[in-house]
C-alpha positions in Angstrom: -23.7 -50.1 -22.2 -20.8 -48.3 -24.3 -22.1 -47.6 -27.9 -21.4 -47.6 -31.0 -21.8 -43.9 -32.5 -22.4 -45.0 -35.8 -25.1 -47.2 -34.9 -26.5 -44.5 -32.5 -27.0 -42.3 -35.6 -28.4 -44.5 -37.8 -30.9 -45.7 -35.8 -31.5 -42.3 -35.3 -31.5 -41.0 -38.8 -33.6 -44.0 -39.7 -36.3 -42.9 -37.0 -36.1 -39.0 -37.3 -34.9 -38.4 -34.2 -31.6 -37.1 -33.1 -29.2 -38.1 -30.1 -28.0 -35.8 -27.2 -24.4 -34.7 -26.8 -23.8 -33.6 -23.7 -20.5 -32.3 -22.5 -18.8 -33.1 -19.4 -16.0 -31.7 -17.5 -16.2 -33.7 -13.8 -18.7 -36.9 -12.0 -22.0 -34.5 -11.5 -22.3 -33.7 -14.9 -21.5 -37.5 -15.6 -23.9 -39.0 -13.5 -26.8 -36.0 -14.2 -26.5 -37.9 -18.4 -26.2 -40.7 -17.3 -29.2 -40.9 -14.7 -31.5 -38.7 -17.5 -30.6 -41.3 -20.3 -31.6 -44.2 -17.8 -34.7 -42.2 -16.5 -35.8 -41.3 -19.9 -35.0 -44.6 -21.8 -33.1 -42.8 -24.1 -29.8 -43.0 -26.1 -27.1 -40.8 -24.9 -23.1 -39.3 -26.4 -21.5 -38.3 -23.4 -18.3 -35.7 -24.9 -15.6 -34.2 -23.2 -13.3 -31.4 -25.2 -10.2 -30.4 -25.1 -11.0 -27.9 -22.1 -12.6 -30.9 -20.6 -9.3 -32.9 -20.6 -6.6 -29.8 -20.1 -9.2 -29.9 -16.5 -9.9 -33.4 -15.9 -7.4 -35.7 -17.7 -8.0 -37.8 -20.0 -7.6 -40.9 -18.0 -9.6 -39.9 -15.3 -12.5 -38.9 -17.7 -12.4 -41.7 -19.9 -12.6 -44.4 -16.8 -15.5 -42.4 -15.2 -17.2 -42.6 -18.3 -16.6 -46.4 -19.2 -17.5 -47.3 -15.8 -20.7 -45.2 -16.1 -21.5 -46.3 -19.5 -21.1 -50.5 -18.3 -23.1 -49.8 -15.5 -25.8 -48.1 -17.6 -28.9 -49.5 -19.2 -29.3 -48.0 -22.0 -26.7 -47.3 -25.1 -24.3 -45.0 -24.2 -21.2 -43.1 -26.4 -18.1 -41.8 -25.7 -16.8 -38.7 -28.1 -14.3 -36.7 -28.4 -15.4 -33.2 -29.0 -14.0 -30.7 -31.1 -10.5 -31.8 -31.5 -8.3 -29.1 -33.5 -5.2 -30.5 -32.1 -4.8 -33.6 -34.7 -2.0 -34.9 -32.4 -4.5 -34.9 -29.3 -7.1 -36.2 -31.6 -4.6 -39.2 -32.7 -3.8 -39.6 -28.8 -7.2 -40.3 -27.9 -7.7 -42.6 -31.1 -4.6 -44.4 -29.6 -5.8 -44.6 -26.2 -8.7 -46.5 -27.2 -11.7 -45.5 -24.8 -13.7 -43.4 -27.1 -16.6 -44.9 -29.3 -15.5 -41.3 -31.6 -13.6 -38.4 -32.1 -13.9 -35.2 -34.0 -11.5 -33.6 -35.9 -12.4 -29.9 -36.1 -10.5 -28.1 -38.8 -13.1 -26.2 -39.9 -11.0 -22.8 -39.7 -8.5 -24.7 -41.8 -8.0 -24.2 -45.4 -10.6 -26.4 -47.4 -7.5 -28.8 -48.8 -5.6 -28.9 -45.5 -8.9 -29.9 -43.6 -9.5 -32.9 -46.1 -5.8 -34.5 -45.9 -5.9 -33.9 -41.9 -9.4 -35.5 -41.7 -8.6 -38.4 -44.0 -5.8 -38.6 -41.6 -7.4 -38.9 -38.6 -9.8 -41.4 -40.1 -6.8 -43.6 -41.1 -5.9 -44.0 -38.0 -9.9 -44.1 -36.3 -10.9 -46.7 -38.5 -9.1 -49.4 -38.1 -9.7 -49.7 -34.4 -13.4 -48.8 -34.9 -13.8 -45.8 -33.7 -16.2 -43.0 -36.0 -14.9 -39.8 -37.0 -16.9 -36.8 -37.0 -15.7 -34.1 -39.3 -16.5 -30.0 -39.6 -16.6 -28.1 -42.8 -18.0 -24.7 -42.5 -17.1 -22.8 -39.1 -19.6 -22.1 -35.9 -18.9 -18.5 -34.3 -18.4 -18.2 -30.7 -16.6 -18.8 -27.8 -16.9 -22.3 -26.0 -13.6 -23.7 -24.5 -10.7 -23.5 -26.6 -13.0 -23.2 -29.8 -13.1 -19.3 -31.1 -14.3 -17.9 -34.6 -14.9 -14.5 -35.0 -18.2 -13.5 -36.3 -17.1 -11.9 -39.0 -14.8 -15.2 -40.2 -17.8 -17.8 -39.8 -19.2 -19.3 -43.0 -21.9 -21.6 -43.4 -21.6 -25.0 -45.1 -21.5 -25.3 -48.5 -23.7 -28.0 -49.8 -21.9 -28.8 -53.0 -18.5 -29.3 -51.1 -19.8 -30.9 -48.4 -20.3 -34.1 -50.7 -16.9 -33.5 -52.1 -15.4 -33.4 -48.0 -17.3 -36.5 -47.2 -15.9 -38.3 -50.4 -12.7 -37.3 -49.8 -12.3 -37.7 -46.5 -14.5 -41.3 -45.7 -15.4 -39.5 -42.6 -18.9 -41.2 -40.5 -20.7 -38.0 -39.8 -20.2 -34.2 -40.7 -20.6 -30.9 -38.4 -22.3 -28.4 -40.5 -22.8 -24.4 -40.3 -26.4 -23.4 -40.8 -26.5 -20.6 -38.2 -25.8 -21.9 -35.0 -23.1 -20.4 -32.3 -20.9 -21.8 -29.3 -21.3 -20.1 -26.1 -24.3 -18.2 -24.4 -24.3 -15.4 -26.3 -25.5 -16.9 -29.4 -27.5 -14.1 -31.1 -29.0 -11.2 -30.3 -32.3 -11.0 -30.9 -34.1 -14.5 -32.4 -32.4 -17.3 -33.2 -32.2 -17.4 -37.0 -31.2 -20.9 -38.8 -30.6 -21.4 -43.3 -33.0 -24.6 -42.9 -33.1 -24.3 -46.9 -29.5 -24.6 -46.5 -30.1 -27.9 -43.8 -32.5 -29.6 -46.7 -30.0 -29.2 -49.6 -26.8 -30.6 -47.5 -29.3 -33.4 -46.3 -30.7 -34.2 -49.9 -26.9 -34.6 -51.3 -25.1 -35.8 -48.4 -25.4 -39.7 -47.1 -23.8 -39.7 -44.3 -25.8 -38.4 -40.2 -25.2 -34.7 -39.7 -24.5 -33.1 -36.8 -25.3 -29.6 -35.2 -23.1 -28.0 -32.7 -23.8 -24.7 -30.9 -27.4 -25.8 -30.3 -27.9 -25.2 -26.5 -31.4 -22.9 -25.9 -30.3 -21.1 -22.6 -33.9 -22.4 -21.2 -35.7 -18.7 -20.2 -36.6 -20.6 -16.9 -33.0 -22.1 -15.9 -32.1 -18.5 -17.3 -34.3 -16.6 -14.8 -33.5 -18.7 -11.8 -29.9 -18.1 -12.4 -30.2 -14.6 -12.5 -32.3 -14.4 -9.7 -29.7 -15.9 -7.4 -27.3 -13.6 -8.7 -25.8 -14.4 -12.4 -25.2 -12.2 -14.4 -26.4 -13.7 -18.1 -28.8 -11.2 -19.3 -28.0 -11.2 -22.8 -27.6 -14.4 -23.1 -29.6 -16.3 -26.2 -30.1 -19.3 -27.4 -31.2 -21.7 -30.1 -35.0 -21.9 -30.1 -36.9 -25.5 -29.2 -38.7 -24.7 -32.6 -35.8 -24.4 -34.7 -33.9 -27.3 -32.8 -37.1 -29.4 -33.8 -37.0 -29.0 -37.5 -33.3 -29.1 -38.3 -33.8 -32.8 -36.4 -36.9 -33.1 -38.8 -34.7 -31.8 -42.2 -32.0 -34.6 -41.1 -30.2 -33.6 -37.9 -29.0 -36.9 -36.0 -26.9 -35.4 -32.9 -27.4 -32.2 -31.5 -24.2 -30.9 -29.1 -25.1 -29.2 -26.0 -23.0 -27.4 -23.3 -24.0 -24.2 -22.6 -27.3 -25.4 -20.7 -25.6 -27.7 -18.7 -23.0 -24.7 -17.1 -26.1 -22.6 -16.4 -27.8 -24.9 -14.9 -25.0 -26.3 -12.7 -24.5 -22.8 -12.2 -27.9 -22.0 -10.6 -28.2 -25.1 -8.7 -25.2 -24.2 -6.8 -26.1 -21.0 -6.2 -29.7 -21.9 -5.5 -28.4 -24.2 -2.5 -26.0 -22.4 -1.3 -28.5 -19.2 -1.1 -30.8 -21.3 0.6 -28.3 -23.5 3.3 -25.9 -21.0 4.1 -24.6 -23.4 6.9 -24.4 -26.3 4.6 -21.0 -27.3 3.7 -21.1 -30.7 2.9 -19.8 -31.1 -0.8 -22.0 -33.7 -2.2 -24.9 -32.0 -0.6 -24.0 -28.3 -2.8 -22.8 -30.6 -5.8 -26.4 -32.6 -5.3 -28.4 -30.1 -6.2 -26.6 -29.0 -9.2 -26.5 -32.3 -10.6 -30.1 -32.6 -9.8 -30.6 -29.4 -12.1 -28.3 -30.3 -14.7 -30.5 -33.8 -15.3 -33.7 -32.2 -15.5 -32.3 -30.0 -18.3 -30.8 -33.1 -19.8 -34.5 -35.1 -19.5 -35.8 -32.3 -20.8 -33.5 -32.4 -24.3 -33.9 -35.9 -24.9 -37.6 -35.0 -25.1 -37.4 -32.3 -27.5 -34.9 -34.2 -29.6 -37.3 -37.4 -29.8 -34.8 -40.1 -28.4 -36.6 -40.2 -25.1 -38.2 -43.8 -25.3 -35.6 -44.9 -28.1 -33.1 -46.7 -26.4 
């Protein structure tokens, strides 16, 4: 069933858990969420960003994702990801399929992020669709998002309640350490959980963390061993991802695990049946790989058993 995202996260922040965000760019990864929510009994956000839609089309996307979600058994939501084009942003309000958008203008100036925000919730609320907001920017590199290292800034608490006053947005993106992209640090993943309980203590509205995939060291190794080359790649610990849900995160975004581990299914098949070239066969066992990682999130996030 298509759900509401505000409901999704309060029934989430009322129960301490948080709620799985999983990007998709094509069907696999669609039906790999999908089946895991269904499998696990758990709530689910499928998103799709602006890469996502530059690739697949919004159209396309958004009727895969209705008819999976009206099919499904369990609550599922449809969200815009990481909108910094307001006009796309307003496009997709317009268009009606999502259950929310975000508006990411988070590398804006503070005052020009508040009036586009209010903006986009404006024109979101009437037609009851959530807005998700960002204040405080995420480094790294994950589709057409990119902060330099050196730029990002974590999330002051203070002026997050300011934002969220200002603005009437449903849930707010914060910076506590987190990172788009593989490469997320380079030793141990570090996290300002003092940070997490102040803007949690002030704040009355479910935050969100982006830039929380782990890069599993087991979906890592396979990958590597059939020939990807992701080393260095680091992400955020299960620990850590457990207590910023227990200190008040409600959704938790991830990508980056799903890529590697369509990544190393196909390559694990295609190692394995070099005479295979049946497309849904190769495609199979990616999305097979891709909804074990997903089973395993909705575990570590608590919203297995929740739906």
């Amino acid at each position: 069933m298509l759900a509401s995202y505000t409901d999704l996260l309060r029934k989430a922040d009322k129960s301490h858990y948080a709620v799985g965000a999983f990007n998709i760019n094509n069907l696999e990864t669609l039906q790999a969420v999908v089946g895991a929510a269904e499998a696990e009994r758990s709530p689910a956000i499928v998103s799709t960003s602006e890469g996502a839609i530059s690739y697949a089309g919004l159209e396309i996307l958004s009727c895969m994702v209705a008819h999976a979600a009206g099919r499904s058994s369990v609550p599922i939501g449809f969200h815009l990801d990481h909108g910094k084009d307001p006009d796309l942003v307003l496009h997709a309000i317009k268009h009606g399929a999502y259950t929310s958008v975000m508006f990411d203008g988070s590398s804006l100036p503070y005052e020009e992020n508040v009036a586009l925000t209010r903006k986009i919730v404006k024109a979101a609320h009437p037609k009851k669709i959530a807005v998700e907001a960002e204040l405080g920017a995420i480094a790294g590199i994950e589709d057409f998002v990119s902060v330099a290292e050196r730029d990002a800034h974590f999330t002051n608490p203070a002026q997050a309640v300011e934002f969220v006053k200002a603005t009437r947005c449903d849930a707010l993106a914060i910076a506590i350490g987190t990172s788009h992209g593989a490469y997320k640090f380079k030793t141990s993943s570090q996290l300002d959980f003092k940070r997490l309980e102040e803007i949690n203590r002030l704040v009355k509205i479910p935050l969100v963390l982006h830039g929380a995939s782990g890069v599993p060291s087991s979906i890592k190794a396979v990958c590597i061993r059939y020939g990807c080359k992701i080393d260095d790649a680091r992400g955020v610990a299960d620990t850590h991802v457990r207590k910023a849900v227990s200190h008040g995160i409600c959704k938790v975004n991830i990508d980056t695990d799903l890529r590697i581990a369509f990544d190393a299914g196909l390559r694990i098949y295609l190692t394995q049946h070099p005479d295979v070239i049946d497309l849904r066969k190769i495609l199979g066992s990616a999305k097979d790989l891709m909804g074990k990682v997903v089973r395993q999130k909705m575990r570590l996030l608590g919203s297995a058993g929740r739906s």
